[in-house]
The first five atom37 places (N, CA, C, CB, O) and aatype in JSON, in Angstrom:
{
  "aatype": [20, 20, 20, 20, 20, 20, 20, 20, 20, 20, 20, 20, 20, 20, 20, 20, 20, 20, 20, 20, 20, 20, 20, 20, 20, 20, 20, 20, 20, 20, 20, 20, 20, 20, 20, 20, 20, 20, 20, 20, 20, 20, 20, 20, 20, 20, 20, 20, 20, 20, 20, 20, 20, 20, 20, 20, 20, 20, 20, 20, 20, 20, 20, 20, 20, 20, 20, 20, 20, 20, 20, 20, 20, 20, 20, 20, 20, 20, 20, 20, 20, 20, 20, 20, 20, 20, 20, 20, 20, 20, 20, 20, 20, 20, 20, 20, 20, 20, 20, 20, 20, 20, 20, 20, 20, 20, 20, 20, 20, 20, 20, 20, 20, 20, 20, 20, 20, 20, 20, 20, 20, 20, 20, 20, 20, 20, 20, 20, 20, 20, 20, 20, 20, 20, 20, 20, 20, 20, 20, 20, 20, 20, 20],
  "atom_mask": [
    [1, 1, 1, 1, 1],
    [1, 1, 1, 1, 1],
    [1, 1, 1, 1, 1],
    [1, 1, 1, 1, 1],
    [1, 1, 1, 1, 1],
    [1, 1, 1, 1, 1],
    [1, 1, 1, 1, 1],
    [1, 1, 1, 1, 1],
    [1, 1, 1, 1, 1],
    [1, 1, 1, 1, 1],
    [1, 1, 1, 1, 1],
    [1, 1, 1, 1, 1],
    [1, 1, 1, 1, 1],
    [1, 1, 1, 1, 1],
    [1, 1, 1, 1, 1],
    [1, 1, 1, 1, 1],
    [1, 1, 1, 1, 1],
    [1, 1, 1, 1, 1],
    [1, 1, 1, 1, 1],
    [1, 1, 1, 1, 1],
    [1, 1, 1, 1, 1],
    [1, 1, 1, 1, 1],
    [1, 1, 1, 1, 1],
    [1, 1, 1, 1, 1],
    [1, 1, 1, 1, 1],
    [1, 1, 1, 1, 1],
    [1, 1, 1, 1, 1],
    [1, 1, 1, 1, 1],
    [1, 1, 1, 1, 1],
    [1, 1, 1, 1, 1],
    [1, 1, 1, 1, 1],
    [1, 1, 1, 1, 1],
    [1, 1, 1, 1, 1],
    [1, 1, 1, 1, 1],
    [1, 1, 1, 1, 1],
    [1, 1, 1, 1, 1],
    [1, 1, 1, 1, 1],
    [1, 1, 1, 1, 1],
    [1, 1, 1, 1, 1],
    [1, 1, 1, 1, 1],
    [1, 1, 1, 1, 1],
    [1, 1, 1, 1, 1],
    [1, 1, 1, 1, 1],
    [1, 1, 1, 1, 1],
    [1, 1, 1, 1, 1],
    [1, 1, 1, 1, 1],
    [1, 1, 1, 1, 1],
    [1, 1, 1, 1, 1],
    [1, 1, 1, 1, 1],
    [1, 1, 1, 1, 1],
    [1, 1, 1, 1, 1],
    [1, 1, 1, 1, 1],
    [1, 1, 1, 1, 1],
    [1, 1, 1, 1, 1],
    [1, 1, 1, 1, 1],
    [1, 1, 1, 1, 1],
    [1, 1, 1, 1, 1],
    [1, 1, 1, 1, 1],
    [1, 1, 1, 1, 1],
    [1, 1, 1, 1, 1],
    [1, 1, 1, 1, 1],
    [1, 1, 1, 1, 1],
    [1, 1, 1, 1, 1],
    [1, 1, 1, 1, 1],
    [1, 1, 1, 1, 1],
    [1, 1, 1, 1, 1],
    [1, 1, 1, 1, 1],
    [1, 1, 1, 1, 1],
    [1, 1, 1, 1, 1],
    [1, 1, 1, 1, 1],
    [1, 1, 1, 1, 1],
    [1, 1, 1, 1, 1],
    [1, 1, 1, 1, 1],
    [1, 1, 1, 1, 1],
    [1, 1, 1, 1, 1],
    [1, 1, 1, 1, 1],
    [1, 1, 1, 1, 1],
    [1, 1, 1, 1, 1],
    [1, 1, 1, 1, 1],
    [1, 1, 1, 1, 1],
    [1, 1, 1, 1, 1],
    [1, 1, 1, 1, 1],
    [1, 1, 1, 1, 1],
    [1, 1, 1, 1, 1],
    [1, 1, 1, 1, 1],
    [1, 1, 1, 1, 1],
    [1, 1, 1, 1, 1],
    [1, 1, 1, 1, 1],
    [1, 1, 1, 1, 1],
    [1, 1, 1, 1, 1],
    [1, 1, 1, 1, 1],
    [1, 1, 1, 1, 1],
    [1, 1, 1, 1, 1],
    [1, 1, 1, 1, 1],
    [1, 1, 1, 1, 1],
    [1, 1, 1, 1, 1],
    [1, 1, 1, 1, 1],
    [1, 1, 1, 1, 1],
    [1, 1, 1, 1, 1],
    [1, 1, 1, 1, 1],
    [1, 1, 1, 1, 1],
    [1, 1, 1, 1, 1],
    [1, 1, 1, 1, 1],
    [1, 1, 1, 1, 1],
    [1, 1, 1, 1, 1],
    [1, 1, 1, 1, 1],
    [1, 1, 1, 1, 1],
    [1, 1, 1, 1, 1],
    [1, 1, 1, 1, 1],
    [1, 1, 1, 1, 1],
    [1, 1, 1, 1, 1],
    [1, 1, 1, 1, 1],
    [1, 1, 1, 1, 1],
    [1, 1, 1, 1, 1],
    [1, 1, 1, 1, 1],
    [1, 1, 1, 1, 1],
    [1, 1, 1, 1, 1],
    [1, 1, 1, 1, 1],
    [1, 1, 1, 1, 1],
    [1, 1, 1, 1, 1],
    [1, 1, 1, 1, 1],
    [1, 1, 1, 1, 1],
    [1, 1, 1, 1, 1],
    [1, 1, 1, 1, 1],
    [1, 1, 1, 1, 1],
    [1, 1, 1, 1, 1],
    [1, 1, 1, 1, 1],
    [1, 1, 1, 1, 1],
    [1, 1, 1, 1, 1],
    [1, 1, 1, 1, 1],
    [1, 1, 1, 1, 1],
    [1, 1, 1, 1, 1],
    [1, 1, 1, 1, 1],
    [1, 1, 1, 1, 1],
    [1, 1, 1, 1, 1],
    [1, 1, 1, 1, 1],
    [1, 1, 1, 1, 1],
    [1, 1, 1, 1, 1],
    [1, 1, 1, 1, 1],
    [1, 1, 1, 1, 1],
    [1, 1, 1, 1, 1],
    [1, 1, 1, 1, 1],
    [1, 1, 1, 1, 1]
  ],
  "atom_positions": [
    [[89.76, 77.77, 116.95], [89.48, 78.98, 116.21], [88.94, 80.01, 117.19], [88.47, 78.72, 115.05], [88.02, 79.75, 117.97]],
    [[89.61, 81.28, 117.11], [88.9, 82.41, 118.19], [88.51, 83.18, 117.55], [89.61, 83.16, 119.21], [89.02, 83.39, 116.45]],
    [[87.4, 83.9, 118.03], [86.93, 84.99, 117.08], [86.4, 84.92, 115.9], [87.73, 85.67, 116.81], [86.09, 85.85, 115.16]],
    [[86.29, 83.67, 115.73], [85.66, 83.57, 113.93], [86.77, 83.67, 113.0], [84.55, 84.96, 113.39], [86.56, 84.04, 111.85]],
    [[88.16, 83.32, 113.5], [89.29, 84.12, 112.38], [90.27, 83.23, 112.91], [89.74, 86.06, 112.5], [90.59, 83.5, 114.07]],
    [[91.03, 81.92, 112.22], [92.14, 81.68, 112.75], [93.05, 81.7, 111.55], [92.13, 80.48, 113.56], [92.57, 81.88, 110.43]],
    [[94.37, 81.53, 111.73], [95.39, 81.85, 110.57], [96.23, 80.31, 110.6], [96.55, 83.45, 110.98], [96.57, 79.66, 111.59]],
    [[96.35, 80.12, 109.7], [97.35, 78.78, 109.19], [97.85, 78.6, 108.22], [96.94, 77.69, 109.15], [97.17, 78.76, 107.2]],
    [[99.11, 78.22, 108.1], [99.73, 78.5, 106.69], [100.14, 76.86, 106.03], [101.31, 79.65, 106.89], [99.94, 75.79, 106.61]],
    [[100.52, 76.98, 105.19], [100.26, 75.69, 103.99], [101.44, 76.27, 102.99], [98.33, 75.62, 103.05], [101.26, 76.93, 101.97]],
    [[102.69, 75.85, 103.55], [103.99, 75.89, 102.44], [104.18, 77.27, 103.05], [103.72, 75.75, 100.44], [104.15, 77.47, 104.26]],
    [[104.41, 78.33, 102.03], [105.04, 79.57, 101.49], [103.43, 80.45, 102.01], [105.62, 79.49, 99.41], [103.42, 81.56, 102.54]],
    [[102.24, 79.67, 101.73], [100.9, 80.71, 101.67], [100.18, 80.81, 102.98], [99.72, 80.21, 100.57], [99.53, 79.88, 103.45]],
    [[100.3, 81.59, 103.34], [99.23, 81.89, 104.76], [97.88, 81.78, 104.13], [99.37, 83.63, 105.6], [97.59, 82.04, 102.96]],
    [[97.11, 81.36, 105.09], [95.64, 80.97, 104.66], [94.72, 81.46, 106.03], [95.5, 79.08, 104.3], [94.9, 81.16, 107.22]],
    [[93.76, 82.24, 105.45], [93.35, 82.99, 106.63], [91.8, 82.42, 106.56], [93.59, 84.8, 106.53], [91.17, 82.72, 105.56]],
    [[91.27, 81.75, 107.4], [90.08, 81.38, 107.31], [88.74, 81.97, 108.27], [90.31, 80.12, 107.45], [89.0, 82.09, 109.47]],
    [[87.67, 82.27, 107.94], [86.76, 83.67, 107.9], [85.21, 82.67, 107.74], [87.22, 85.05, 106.17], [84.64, 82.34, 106.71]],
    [[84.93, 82.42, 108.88], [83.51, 81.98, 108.56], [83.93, 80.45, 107.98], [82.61, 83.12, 107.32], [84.82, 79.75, 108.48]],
    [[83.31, 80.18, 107.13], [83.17, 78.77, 105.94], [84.1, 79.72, 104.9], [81.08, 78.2, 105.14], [83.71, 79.24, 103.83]],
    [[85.14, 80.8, 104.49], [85.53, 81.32, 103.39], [87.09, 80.95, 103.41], [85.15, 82.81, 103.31], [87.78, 81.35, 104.34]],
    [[87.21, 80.78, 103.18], [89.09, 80.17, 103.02], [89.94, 81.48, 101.98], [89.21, 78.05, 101.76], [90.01, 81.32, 100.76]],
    [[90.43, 82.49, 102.53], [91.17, 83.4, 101.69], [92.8, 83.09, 101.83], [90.79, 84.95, 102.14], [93.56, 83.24, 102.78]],
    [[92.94, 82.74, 100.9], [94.51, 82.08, 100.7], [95.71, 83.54, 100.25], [94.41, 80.64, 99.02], [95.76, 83.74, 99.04]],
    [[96.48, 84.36, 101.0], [97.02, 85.46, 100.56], [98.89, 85.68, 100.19], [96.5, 86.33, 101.63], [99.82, 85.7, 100.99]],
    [[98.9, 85.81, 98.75], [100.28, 85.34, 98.39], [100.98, 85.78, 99.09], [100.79, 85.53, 97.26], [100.28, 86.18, 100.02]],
    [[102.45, 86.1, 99.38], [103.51, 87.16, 100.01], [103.69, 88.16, 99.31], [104.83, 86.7, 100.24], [104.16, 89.15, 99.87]],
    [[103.39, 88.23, 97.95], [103.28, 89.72, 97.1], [102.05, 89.93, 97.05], [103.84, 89.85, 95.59], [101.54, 90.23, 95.97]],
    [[101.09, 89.8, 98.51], [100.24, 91.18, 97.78], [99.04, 90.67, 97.26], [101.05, 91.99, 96.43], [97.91, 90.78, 97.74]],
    [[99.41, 90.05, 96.15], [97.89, 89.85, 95.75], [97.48, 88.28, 96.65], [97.73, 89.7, 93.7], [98.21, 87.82, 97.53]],
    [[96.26, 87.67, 96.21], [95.56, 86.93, 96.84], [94.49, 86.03, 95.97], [95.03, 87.75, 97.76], [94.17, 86.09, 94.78]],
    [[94.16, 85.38, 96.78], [92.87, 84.08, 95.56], [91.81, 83.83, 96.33], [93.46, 82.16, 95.06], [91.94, 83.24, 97.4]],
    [[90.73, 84.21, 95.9], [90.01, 83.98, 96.62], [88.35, 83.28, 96.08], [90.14, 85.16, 97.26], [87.76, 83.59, 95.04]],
    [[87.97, 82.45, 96.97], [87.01, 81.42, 96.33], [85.67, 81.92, 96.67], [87.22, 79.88, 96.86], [85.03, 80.92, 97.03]],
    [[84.84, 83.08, 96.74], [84.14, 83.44, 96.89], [82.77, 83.69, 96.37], [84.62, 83.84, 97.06], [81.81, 84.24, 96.92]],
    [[82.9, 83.07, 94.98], [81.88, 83.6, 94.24], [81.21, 85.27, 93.8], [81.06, 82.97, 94.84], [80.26, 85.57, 93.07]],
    [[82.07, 86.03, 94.52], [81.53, 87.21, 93.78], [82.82, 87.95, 93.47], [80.43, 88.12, 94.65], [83.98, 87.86, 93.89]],
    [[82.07, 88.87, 92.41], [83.13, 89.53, 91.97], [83.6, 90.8, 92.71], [82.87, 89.79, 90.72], [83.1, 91.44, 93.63]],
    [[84.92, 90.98, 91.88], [85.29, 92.23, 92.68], [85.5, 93.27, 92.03], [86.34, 92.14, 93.42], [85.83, 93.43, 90.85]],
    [[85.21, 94.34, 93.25], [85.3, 95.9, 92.08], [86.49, 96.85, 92.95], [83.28, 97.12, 91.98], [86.71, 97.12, 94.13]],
    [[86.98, 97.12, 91.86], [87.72, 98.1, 92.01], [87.63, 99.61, 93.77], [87.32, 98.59, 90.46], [86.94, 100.57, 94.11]],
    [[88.8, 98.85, 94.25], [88.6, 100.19, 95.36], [88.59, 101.35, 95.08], [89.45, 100.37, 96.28], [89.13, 101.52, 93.98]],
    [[88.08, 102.67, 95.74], [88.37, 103.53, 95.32], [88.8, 104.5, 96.29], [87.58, 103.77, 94.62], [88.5, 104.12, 97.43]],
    [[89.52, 105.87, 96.26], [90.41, 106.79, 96.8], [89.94, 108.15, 96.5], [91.76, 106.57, 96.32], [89.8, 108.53, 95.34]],
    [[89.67, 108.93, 97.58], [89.32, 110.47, 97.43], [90.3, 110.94, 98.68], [87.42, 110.92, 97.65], [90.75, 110.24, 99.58]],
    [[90.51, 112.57, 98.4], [91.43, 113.13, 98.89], [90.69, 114.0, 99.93], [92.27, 113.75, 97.9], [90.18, 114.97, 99.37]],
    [[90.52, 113.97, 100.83], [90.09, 114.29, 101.98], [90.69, 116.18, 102.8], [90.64, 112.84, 102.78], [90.31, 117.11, 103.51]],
    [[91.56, 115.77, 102.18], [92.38, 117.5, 102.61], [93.4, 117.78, 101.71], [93.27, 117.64, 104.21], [93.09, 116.95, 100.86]],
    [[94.32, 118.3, 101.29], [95.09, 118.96, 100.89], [95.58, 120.3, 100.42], [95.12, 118.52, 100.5], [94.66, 121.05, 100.11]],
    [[96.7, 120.77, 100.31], [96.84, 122.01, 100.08], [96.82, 122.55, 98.64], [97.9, 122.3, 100.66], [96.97, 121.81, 97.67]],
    [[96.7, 123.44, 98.56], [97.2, 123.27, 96.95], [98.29, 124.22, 96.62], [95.97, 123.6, 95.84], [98.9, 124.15, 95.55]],
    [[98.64, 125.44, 97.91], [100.31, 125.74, 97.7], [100.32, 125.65, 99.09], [101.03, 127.3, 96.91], [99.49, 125.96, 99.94]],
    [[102.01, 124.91, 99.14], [102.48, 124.66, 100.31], [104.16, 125.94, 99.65], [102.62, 122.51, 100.74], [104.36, 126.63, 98.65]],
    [[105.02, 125.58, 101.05], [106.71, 126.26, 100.99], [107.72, 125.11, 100.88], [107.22, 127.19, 102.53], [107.64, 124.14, 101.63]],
    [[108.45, 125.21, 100.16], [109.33, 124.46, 100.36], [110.32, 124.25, 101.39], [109.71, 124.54, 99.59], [110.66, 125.22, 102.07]],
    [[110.86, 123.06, 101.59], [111.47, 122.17, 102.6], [110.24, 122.36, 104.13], [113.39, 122.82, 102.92], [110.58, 122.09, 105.29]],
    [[109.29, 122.71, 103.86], [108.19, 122.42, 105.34], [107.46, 121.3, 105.02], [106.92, 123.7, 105.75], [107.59, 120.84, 103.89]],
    [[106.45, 120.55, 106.1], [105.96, 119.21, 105.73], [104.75, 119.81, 105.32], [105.89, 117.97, 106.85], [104.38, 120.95, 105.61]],
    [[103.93, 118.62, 104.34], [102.57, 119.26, 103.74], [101.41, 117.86, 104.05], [102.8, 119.73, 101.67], [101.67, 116.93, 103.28]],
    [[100.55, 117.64, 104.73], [99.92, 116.82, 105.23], [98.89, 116.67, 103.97], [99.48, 117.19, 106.64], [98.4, 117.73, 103.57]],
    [[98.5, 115.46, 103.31], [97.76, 115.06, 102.68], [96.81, 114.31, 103.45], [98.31, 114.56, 101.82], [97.3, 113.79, 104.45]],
    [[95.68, 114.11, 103.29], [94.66, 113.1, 103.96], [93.97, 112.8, 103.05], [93.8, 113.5, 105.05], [93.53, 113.63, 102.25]],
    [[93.67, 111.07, 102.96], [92.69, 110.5, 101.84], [91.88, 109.59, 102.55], [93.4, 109.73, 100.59], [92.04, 109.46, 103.76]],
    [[90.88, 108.84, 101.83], [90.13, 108.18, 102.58], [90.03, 106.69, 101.45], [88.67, 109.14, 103.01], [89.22, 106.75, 100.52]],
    [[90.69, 105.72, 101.6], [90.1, 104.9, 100.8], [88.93, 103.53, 101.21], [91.23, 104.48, 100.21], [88.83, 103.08, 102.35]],
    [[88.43, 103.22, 100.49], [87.15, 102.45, 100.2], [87.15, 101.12, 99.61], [86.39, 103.18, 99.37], [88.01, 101.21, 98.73]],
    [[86.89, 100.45, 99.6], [86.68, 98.93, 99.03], [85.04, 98.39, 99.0], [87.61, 97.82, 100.1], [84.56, 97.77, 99.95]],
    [[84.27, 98.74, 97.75], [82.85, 98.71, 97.69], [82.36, 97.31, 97.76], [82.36, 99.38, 96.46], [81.18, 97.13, 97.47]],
    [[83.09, 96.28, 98.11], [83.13, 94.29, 98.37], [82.76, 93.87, 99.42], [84.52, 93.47, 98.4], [83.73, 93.51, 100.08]],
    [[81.52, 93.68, 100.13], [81.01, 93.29, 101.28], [81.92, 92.14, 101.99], [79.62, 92.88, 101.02], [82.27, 91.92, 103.15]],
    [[82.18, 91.4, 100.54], [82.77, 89.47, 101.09], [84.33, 89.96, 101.66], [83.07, 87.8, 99.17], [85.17, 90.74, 101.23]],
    [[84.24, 89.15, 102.76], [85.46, 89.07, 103.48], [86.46, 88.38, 102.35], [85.27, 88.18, 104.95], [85.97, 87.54, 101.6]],
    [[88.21, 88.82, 102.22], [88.96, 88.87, 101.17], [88.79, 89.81, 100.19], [88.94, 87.87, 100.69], [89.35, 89.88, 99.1]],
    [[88.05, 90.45, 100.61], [88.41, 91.68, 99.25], [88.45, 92.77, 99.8], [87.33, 91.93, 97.97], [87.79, 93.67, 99.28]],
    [[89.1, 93.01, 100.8], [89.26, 93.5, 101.63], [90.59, 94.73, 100.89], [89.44, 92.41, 102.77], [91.12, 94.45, 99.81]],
    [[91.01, 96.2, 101.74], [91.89, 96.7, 101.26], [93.54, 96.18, 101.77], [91.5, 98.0, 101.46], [93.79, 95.58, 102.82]],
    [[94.25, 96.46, 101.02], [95.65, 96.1, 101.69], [96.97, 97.23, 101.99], [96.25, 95.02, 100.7], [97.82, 97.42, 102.86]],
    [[96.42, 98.01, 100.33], [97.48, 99.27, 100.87], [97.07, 100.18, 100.45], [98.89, 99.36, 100.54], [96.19, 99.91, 99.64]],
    [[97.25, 101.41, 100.57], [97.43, 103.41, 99.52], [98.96, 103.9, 99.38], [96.56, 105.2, 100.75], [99.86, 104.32, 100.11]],
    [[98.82, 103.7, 98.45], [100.25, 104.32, 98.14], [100.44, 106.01, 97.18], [101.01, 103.01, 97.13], [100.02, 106.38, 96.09]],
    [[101.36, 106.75, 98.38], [101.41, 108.19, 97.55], [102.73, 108.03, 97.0], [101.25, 109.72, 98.49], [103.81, 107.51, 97.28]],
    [[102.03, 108.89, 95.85], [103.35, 109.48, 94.56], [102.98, 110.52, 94.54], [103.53, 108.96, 92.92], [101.89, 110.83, 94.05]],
    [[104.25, 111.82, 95.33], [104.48, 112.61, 95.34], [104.77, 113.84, 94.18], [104.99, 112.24, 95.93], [104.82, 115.05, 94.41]],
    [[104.9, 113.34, 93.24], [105.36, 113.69, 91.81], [106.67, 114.55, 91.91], [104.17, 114.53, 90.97], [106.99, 115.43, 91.11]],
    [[107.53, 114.08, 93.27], [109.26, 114.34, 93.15], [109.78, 113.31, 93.09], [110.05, 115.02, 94.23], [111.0, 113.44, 93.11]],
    [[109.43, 112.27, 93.02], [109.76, 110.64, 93.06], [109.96, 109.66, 94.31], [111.0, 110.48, 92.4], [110.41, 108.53, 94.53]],
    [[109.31, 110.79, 95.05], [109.02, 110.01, 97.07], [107.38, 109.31, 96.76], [108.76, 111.93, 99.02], [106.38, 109.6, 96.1]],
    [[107.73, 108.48, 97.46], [106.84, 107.68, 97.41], [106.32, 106.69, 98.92], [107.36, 106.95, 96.3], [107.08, 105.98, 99.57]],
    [[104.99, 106.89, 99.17], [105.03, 106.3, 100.61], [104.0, 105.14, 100.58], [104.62, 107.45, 101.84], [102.96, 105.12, 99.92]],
    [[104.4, 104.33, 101.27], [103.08, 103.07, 101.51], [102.55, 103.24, 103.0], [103.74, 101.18, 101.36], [103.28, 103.83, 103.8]],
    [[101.42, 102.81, 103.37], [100.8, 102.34, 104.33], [99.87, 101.54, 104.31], [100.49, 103.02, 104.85], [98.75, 101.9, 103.96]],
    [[100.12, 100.42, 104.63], [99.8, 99.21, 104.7], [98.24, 98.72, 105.74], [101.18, 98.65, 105.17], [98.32, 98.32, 106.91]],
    [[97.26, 98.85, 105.15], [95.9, 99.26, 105.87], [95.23, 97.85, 105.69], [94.95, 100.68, 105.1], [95.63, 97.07, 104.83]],
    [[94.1, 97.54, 106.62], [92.6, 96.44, 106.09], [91.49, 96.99, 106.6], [92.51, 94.71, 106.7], [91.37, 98.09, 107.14]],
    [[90.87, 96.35, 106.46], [89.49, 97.0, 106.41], [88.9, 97.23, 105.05], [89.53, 98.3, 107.07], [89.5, 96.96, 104.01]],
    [[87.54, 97.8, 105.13], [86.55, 98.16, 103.83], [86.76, 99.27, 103.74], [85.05, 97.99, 103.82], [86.8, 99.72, 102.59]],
    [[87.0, 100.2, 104.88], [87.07, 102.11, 104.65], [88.29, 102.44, 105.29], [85.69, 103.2, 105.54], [88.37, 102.11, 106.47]],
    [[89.31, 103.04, 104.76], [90.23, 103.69, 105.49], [90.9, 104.74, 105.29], [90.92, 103.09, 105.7], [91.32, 104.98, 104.16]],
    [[91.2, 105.85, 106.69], [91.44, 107.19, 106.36], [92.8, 107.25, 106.97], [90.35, 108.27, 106.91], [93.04, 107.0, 108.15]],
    [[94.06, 107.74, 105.68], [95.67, 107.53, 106.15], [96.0, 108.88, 105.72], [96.71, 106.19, 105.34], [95.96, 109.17, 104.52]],
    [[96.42, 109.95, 106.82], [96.87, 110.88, 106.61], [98.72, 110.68, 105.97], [96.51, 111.58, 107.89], [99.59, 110.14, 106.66]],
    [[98.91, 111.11, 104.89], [100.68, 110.84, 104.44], [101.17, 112.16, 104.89], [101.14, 110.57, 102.52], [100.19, 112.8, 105.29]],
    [[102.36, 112.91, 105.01], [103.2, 113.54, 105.22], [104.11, 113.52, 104.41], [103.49, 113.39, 106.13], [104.63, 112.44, 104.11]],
    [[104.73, 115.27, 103.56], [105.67, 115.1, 102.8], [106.47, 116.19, 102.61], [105.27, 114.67, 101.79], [105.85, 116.89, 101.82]],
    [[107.4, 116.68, 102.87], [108.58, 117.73, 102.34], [109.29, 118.01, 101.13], [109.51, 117.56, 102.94], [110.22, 117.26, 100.82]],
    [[109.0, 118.98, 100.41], [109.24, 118.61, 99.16], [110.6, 119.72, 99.44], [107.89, 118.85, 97.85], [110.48, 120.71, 100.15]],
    [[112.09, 119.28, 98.65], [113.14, 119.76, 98.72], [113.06, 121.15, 97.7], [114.11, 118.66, 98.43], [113.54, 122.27, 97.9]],
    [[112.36, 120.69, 96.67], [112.69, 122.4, 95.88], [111.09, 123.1, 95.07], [114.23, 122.1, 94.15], [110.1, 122.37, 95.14]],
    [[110.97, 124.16, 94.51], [109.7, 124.8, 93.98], [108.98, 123.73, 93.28], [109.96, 126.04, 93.01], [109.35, 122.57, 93.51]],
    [[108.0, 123.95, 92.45], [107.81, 123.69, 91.37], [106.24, 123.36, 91.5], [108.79, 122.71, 90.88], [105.73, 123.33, 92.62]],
    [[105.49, 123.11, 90.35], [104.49, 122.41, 90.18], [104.74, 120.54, 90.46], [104.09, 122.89, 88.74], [105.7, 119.91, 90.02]],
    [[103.48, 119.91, 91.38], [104.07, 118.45, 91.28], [101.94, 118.17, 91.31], [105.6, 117.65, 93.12], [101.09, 118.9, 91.82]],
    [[101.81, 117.0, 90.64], [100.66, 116.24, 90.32], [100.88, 114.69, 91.7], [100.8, 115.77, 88.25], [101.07, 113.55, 91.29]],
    [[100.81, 114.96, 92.99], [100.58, 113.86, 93.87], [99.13, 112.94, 93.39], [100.46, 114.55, 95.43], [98.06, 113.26, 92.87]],
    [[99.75, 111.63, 93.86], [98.55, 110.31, 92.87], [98.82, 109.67, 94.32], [99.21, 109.05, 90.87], [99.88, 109.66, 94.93]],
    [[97.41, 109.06, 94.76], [97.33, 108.09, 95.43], [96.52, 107.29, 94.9], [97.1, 108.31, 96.52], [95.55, 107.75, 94.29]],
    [[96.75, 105.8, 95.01], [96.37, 104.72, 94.9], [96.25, 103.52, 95.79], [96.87, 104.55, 94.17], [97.16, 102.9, 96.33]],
    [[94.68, 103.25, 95.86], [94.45, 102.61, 96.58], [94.26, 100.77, 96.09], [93.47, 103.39, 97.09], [93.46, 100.61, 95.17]],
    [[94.82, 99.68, 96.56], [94.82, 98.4, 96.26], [94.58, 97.14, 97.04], [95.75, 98.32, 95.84], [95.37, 96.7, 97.88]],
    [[93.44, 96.6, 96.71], [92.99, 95.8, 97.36], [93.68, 94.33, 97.56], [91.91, 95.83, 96.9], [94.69, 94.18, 96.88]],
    [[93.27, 93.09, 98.48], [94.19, 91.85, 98.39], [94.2, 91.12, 96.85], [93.63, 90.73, 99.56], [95.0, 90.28, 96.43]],
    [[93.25, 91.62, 96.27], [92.99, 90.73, 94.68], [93.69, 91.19, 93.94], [91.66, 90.74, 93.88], [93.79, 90.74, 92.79]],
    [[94.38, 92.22, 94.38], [95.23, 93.26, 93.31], [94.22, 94.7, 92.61], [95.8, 92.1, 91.76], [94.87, 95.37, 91.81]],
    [[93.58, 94.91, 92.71], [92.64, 95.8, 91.97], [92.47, 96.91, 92.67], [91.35, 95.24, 91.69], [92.29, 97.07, 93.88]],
    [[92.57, 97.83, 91.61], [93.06, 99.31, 92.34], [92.09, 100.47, 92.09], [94.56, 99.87, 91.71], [91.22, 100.23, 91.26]],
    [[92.08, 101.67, 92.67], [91.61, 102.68, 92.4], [92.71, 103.91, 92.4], [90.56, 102.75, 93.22], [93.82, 103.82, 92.93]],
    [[92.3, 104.85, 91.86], [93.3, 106.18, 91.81], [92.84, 107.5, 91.6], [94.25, 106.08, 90.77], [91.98, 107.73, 90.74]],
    [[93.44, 108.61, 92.49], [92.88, 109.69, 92.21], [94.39, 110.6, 92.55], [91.39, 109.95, 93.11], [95.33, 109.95, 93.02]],
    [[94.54, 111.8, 92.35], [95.55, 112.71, 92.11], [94.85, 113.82, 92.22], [96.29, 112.59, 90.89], [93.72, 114.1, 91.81]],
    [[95.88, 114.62, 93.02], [95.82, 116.35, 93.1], [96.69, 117.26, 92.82], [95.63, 116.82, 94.2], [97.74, 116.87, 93.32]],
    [[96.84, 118.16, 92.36], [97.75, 119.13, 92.01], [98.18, 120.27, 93.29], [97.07, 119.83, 90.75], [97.37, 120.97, 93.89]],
    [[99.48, 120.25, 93.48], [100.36, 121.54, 94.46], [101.62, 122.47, 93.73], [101.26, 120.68, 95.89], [102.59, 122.23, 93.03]],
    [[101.11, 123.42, 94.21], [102.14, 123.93, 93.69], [103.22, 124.64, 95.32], [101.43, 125.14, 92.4], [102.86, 125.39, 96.23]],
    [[104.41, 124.03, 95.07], [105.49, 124.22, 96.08], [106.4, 125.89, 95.73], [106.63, 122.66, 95.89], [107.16, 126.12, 94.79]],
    [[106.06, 126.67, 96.64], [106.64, 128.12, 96.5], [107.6, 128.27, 97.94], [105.22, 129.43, 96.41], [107.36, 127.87, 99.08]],
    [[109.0, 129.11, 97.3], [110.02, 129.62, 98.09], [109.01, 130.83, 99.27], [111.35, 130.42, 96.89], [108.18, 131.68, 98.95]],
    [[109.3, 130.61, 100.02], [108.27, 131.44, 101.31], [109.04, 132.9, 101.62], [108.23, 130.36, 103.12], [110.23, 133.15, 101.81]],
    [[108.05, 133.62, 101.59], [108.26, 135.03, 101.76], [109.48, 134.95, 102.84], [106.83, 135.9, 102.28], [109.24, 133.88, 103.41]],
    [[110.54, 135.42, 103.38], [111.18, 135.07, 103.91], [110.86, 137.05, 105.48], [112.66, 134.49, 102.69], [111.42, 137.28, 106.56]],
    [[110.07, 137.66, 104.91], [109.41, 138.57, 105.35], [108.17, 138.5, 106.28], [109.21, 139.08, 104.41], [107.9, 139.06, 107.35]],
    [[107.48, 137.59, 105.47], [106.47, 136.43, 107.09], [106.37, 135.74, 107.51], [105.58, 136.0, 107.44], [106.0, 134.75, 106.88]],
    [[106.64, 135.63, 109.14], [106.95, 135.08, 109.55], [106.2, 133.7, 109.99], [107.35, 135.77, 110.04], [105.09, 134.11, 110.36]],
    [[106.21, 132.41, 110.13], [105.23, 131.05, 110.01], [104.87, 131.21, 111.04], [105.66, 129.58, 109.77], [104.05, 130.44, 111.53]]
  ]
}
């Protein structure tokens, strides 16, 4: 064992062992874990955004998500944005705190409600959403 952390798998399940804690983590995502405490819900705040961007240019979102679970395994696993054009991005994170800037081009105007959601290895999520509104750009000033 190096580091306090070695990995070994058992069938189909990787089993990641952490101290005396045995976190057993399915291939979808979620996970089991024998820990004795409970778990709470991660949570997700939006760190930057615009609230009118132009269309077809990229619009940088930044969030920061959180996992309030001291015990190793409850750890975060992903944030996923919904764009509210039906793009959708993952990034695949661990740790207790993490800050994932997304990137997005939206093809035409409109009002869109972007949702990120943040989800931990137990499955348990948090969510927060912001509103943009995407406008045709003066074609008179210049970027």
């Amino acid at each position: 064992m190096e580091g306090g952390i070695s990995v070994a798998t058992t069938g189909r399940v990787p089993v990641r062992i952490v101290g005396l804690l045995a976190v057993a983590t399915a291939s979808c995502g979620g996970g089991i874990t024998d820990s004795g405490e409970d778990n709470q819900s991660p949570t997700v705040v939006v760190l930057s955004a615009p609230a009118v961007a132009a269309v077809a240019l990229p619009v940088a979102f930044t969030v920061l998500a959180t996992d309030p679970n001291e015990a190793p395994g409850f750890l975060l696993e992903r944030i996923i944005a919904q764009y509210g054009d039906g793009a959708v991005d993952t990034a695949f994170v661990g740790g207790d705190s993490t800050q994932v800037t997304f990137s997005h081009t939206y093809p035409t105007v409109g009002g869109r409600t972007v949702t990120f959601t943040a989800e931990d290895l137990e499955g348990l999520s948090g969510q927060t959403s912001t509103a943009i509104s995407i406008i045709q750009p003066d074609p008179a000033v210049a970027p």
